[in-house]
N, C-alpha and C positions, 0 to 999 in steps of 0.2 A: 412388571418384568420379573422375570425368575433370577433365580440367587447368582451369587457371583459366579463362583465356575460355569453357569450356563451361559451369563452375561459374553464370558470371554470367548467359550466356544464361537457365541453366535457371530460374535467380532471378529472374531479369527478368520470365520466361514464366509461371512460376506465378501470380506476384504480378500481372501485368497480365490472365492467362488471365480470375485470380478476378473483375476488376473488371468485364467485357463479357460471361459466361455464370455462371450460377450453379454452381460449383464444388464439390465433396463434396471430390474426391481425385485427386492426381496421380501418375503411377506409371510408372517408366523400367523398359524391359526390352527386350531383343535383348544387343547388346554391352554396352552403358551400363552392366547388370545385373549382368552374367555375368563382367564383367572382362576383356576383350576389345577394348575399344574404344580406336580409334585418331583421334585428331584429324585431321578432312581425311579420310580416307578413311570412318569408319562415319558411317549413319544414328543420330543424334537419335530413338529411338524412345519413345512418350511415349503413353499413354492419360490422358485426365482424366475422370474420371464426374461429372457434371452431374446435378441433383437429377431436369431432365423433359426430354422433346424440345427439340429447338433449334427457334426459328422463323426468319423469312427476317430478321426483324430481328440476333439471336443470330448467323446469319451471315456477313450483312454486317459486321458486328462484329468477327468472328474474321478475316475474305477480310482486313480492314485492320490486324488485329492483325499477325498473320503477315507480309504484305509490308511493312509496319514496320518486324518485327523482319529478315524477311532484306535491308534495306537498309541496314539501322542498327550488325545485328552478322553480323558474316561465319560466325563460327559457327552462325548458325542456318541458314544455308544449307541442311541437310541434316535440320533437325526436321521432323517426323512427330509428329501426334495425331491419335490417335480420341478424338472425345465421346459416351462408354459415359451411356444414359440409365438410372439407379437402375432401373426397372423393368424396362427389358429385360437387365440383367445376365445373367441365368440362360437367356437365349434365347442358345443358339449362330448360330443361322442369321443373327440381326439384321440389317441393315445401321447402322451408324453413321456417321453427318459425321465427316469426315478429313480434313485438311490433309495433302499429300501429292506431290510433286514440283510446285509453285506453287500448288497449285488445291485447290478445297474438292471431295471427292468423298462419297459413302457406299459404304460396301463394311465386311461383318464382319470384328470380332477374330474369328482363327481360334485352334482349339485348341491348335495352337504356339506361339502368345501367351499363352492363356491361363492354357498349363502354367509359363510361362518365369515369369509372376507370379505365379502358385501358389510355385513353387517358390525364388526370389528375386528376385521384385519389388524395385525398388530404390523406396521411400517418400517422393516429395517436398513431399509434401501430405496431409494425412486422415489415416483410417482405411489400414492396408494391406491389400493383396490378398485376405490370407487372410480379414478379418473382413467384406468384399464377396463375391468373389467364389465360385458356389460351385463344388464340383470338378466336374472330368469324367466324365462318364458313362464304365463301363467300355469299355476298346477306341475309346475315340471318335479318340486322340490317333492311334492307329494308322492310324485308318481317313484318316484326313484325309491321310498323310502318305501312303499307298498310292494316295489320289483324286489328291492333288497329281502326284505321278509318274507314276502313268499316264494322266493328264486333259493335263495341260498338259507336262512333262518330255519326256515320250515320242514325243510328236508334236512336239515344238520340233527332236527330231536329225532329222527328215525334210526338213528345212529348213537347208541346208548354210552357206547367205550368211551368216546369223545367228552364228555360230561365229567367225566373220573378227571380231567386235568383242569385245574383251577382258573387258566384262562377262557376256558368255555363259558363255565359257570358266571364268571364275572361278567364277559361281553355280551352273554346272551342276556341276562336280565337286565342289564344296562340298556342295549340297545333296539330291547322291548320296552322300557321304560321312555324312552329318548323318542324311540319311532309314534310312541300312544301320541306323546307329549304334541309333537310337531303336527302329525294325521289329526288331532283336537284343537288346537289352538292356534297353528301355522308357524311356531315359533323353535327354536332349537333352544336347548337346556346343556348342559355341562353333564358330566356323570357322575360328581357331588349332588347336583340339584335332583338328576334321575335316581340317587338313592333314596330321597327324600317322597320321591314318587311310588314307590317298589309297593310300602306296606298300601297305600289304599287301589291299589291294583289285585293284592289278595298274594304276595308273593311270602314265601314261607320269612318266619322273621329270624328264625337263627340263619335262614342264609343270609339274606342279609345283612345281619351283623357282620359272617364271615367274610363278604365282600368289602363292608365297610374298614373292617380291621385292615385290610390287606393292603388297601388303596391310604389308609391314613394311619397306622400303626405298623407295628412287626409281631403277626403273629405265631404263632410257633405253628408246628406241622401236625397233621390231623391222621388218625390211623384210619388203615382199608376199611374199616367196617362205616365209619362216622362216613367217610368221601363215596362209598358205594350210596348210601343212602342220599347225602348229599344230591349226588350224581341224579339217583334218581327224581327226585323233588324237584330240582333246579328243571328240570326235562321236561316233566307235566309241566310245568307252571309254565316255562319259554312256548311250548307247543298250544295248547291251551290258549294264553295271552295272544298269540299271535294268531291264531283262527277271530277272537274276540273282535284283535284291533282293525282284522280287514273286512270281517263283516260290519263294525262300526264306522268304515270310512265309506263302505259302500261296495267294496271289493271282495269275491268271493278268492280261496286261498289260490286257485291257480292251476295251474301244471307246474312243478318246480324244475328245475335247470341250472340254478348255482350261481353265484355273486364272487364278492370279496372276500377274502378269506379272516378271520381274528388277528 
């Protein structure tokens, strides 16, 4: 479990979630989960399954729950829920209501969610993962992670500007590292264990240092000339990497089309 102020958030959240939408089960996974998770830098990631669909009353409900709690506790600044409706559990494609950088959105748990709670769900609430949710279809986990890379990944290095800000650079070679990891051995890693992956992949080592700093220290700020170049390196090597990891799983890059956003 993560440090006290997260402990309370999470407390707070459940306990208040159950009282404004009908609650089954709560259930932390990404960092939170995995062990991994850094206060201040990681996402809050968090599903709750709800007995039936939300209505507009449900949430409005949640839109004030939420800016509530991120005015109240600074920790929740970075919480994230999906409200997974009992019946559509076993639909992959669903969309679910999300609470999600300020805003209530709907967009699906993807299979890299799904597995991460399969696999250790962290249980704050209910029933756990395993006794809801059911597994994946074979190859589903693979497919999603070769859609993501070549949909959206692939066509982000065609776009050079995007590089220049630090959260590019971090998620792209993370989740070239993470996607190699899973497409070779079927298994998910954290994004401590995917830095540990970066250098026998060929990825430049002072970025990765600078990713490394960032996620586990406080580094100071880097001038325009070091982050151009940056920029650039981190871009071959994400674009690069990922032609590599879909011709190694068997997958040619694609037509792209666009995914999740960072």
């Amino acid at each position: 479990m993560a440090g006290t102020d997260t402990d309370a958030v999470l407390k707070r959240f459940v306990s208040e979630a159950r009282s404004v939408v009908p609650v089954v089960a709560v259930w932390a996974h990404g960092s939170l989960a995995l062990g991994d998770f850094r206060p201040k830098r990681s996402d809050l990631d968090l599903i709750a399954v709800v007995e039936g669909p939300l209505n507009a009353e449900h949430k409005e409900r949640l839109t004030d729950l939420h800016r509530r709690l991120v005015e109240e506790e600074p920790a929740a600044d970075t919480l994230h829920c999906s409200y997974m409706a009992g019946a559509a559990l076993s639909d992959a494609g669903a969309a679910h209501v999300t609470w999600a950088h300020g805003m209530l959105l709907e967009r699906p748990v993807t299979p890299v969610t799904r597995r991460e709670l399969l696999d250790g769900g962290l249980t704050l609430h209910g029933p756990p993962p395993e006794e809801l949710l059911p597994p994946l279809a074979p190859g589903e986990l693979e497919e999603f992670v070769r859609r993501d890379l070549a949909e959206f990944w692939l066509p982000a290095t065609a776009r050079p500007w995007l590089w220049l800000r630090d959260v590019w650079v971090d998620l792209g070679l993370l989740v070239l590292a993470r996607a190699t990891v899973t497409l070779r051995d079927g298994r998910l890693i954290t994004k401590g264990e995917a830095l540990t992956e970066l250098p026998a992949l060929g990825a430049p080592a002072d970025v990765v240092r600078d990713i490394r700093e960032r996620r586990y220290a406080d580094p100071g700020p880097i001038g325009p000339l070091r982050r151009v170049r940056r920029a650039m390196r981190a871009r071959a090597f994400v674009r690069l990497g990922i032609k590599r990891t879909l011709a190694a799983s068997g997958n040619p890059q694609g037509p792209p089309t666009g995914m999740d956003e960072p």
